[in-house]
Backbone as a chain_set.jsonl record, in Angstrom:
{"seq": "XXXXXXXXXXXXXXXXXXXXXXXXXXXXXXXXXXXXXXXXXXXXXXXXXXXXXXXXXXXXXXXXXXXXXXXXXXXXXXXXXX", "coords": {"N": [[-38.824, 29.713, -35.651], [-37.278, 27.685, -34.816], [-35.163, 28.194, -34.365], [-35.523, 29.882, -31.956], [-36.162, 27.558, -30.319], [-33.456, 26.832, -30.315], [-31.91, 28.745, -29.228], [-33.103, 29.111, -26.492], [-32.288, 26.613, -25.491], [-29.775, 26.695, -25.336], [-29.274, 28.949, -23.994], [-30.254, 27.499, -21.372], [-29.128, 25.712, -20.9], [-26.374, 26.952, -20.397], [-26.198, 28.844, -18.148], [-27.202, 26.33, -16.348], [-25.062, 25.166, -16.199], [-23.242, 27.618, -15.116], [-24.712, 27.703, -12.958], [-24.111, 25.372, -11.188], [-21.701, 24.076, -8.295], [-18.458, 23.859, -7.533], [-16.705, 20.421, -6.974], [-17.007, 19.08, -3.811], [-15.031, 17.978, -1.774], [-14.827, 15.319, 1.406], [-13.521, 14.997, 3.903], [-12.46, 11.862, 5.941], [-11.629, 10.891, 8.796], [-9.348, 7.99, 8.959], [-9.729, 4.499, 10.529], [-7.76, 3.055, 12.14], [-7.601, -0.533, 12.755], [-5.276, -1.808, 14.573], [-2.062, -1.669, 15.659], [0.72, -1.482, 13.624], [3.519, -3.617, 14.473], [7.078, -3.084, 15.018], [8.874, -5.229, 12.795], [11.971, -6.467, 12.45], [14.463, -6.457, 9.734], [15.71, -9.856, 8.358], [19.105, -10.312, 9.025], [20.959, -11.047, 6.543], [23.917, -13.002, 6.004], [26.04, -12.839, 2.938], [27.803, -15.477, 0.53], [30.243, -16.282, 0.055], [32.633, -16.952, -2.946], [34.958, -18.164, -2.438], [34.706, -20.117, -0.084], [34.941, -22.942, 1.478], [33.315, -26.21, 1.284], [31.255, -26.923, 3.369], [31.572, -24.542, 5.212], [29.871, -22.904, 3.215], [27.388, -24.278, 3.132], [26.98, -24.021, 6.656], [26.858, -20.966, 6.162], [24.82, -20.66, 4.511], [22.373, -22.398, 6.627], [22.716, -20.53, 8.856], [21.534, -18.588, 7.632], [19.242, -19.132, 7.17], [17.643, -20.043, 9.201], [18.001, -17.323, 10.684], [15.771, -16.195, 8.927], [13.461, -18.288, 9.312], [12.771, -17.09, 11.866], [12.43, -14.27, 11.384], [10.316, -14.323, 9.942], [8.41, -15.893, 11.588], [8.383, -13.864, 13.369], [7.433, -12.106, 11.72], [4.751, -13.821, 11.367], [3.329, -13.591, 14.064], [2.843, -10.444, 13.829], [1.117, -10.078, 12.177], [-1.382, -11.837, 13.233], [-1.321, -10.371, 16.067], [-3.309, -8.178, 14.681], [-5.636, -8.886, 13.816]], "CA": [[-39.246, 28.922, -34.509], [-36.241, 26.6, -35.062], [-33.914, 29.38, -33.36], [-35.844, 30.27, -30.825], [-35.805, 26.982, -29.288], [-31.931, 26.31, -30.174], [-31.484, 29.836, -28.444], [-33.659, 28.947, -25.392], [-31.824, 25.32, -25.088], [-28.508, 27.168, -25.122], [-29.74, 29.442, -22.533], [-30.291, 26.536, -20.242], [-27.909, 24.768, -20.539], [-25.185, 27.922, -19.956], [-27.468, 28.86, -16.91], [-27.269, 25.237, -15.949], [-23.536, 25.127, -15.959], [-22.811, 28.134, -14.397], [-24.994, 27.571, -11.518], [-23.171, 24.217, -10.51], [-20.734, 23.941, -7.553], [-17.523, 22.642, -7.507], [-17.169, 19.085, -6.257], [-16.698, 18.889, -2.4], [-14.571, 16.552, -0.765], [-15.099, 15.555, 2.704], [-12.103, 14.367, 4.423], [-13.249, 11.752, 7.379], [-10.613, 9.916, 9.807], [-9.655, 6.373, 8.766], [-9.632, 4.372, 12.19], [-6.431, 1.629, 12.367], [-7.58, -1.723, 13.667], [-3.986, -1.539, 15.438], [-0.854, 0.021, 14.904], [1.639, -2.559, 12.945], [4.671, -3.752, 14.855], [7.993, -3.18, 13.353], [10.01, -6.446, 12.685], [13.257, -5.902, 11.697], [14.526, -7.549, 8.759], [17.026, -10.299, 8.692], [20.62, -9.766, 8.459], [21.381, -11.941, 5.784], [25.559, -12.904, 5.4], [26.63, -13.523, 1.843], [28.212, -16.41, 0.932], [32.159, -16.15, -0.569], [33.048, -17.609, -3.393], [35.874, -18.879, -1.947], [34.395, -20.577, 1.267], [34.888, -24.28, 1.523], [31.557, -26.278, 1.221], [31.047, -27.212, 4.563], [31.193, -23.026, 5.181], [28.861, -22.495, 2.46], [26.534, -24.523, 3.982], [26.669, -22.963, 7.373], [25.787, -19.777, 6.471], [23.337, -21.236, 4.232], [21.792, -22.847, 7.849], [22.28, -19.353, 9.598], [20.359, -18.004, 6.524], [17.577, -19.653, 6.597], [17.089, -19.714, 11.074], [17.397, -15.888, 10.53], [14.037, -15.97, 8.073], [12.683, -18.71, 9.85], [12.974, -16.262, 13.056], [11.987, -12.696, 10.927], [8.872, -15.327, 9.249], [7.33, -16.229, 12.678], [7.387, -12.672, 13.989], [5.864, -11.558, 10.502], [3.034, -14.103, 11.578], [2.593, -12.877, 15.334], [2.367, -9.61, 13.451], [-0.66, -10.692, 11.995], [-2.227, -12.047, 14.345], [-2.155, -8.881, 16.268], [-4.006, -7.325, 13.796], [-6.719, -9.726, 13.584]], "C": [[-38.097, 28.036, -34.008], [-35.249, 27.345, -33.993], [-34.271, 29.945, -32.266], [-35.455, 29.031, -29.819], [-34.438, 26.51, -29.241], [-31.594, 27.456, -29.158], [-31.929, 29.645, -27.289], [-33.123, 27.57, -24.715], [-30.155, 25.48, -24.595], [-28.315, 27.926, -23.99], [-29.396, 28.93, -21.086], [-29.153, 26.035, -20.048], [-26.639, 26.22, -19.663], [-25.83, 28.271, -18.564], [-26.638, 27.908, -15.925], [-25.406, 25.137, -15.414], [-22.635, 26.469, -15.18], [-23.229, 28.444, -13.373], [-24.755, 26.51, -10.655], [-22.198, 24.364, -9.579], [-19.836, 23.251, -7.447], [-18.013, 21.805, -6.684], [-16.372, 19.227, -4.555], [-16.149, 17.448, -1.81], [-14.597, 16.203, 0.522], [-14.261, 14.172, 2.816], [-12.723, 13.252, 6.145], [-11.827, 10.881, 8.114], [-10.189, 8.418, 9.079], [-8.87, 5.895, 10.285], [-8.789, 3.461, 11.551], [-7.089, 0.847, 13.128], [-6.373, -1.614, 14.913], [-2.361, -0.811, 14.867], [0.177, -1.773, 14.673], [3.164, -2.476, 13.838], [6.08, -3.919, 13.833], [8.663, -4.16, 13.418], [10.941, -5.806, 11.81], [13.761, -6.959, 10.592], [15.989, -8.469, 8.749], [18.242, -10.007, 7.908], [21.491, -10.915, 8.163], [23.138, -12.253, 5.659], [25.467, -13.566, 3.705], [27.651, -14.513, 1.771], [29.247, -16.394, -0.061], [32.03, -17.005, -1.487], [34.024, -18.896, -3.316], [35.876, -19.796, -1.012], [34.61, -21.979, 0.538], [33.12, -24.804, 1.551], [30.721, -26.575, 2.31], [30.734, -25.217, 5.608], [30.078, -22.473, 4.996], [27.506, -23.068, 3.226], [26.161, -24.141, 5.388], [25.969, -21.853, 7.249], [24.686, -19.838, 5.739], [21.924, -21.594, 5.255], [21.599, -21.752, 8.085], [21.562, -18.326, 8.643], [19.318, -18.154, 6.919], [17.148, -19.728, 8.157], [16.968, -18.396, 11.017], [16.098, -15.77, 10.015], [13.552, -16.339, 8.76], [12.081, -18.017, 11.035], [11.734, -14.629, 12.558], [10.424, -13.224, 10.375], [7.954, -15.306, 10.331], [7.419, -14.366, 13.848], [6.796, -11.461, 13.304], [4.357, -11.936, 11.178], [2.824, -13.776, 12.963], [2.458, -11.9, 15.043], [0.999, -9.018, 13.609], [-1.37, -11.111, 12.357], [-1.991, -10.933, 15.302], [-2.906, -7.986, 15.73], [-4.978, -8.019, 13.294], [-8.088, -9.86, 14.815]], "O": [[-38.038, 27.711, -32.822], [-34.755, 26.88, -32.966], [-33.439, 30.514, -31.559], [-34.736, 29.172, -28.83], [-34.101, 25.825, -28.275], [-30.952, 27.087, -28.175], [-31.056, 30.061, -26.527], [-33.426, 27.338, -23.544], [-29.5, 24.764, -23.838], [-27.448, 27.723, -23.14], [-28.759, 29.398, -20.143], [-28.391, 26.006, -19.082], [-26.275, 26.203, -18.487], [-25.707, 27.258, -17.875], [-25.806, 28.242, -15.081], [-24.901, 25.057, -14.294], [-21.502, 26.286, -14.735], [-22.638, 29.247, -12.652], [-25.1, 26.582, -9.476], [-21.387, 25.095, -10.147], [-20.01, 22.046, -7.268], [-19.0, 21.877, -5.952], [-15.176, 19.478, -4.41], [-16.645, 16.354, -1.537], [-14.224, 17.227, 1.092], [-14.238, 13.056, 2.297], [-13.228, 13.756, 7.148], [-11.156, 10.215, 7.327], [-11.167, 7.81, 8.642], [-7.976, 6.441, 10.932], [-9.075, 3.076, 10.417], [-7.318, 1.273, 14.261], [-6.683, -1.348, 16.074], [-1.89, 0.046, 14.118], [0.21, -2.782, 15.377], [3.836, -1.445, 13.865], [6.274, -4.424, 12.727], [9.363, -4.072, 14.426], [10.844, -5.005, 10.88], [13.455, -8.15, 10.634], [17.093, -8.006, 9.033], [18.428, -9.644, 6.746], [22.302, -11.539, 8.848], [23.634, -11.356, 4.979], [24.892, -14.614, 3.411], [28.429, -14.599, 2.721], [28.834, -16.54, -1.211], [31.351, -17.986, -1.185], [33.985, -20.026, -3.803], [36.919, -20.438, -0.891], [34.494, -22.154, -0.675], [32.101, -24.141, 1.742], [29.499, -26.483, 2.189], [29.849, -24.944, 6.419], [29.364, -21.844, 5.777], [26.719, -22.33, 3.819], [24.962, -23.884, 5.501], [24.913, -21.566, 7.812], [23.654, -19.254, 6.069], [20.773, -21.273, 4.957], [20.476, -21.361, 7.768], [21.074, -17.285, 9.084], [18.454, -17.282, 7.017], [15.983, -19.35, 8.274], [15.831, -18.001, 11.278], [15.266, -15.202, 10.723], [12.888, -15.531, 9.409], [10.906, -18.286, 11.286], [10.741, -14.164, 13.119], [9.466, -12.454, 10.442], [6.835, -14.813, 10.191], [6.67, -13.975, 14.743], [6.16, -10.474, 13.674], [3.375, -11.243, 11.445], [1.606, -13.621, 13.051], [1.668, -11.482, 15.89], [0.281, -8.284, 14.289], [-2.447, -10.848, 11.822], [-3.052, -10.313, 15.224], [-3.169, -6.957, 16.354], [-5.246, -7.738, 12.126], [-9.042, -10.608, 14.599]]}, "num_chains": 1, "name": "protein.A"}
């Protein structure tokens, strides 16, 4: 009796598993809020070893107005896309 129903559970199951369908993927659009503007990135100068300190500091200044510049049209970016 014991083997009948192990044989009839085995059945099923094999049955069971080979009447399954692979898994289906369904591909759908993804919509863009907007399309991302490209900012360009700033064009940093390095700063010489050798420069005097009054130098160094300069391009330290024109460092940091470049970011400040590439920074605020990161955030009008983002706010187009909001």
């Amino acid at each position: 009796m014991r083997s009948i129903i192990l044989i009839s559970c085995l059945t099923f199951l094999l049955s069971a598993c080979a009447t399954t369908q692979p898994v289906k993927y369904i591909e759908k659009p993804v919509y863009i809020k907007c399309e991302i503007p490209e900012v360009p990135k700033a064009n940093l100068k390095t700063i010489p070893e050798n420069a005097t300190y009054p130098e160094k500091l300069q391009i330290i200044l024109n460092n940091y107005l470049k970011l400040e510049k590439e920074n605020e049209m990161l955030r009008e970016a983002i706010k187009v896309c909001q």
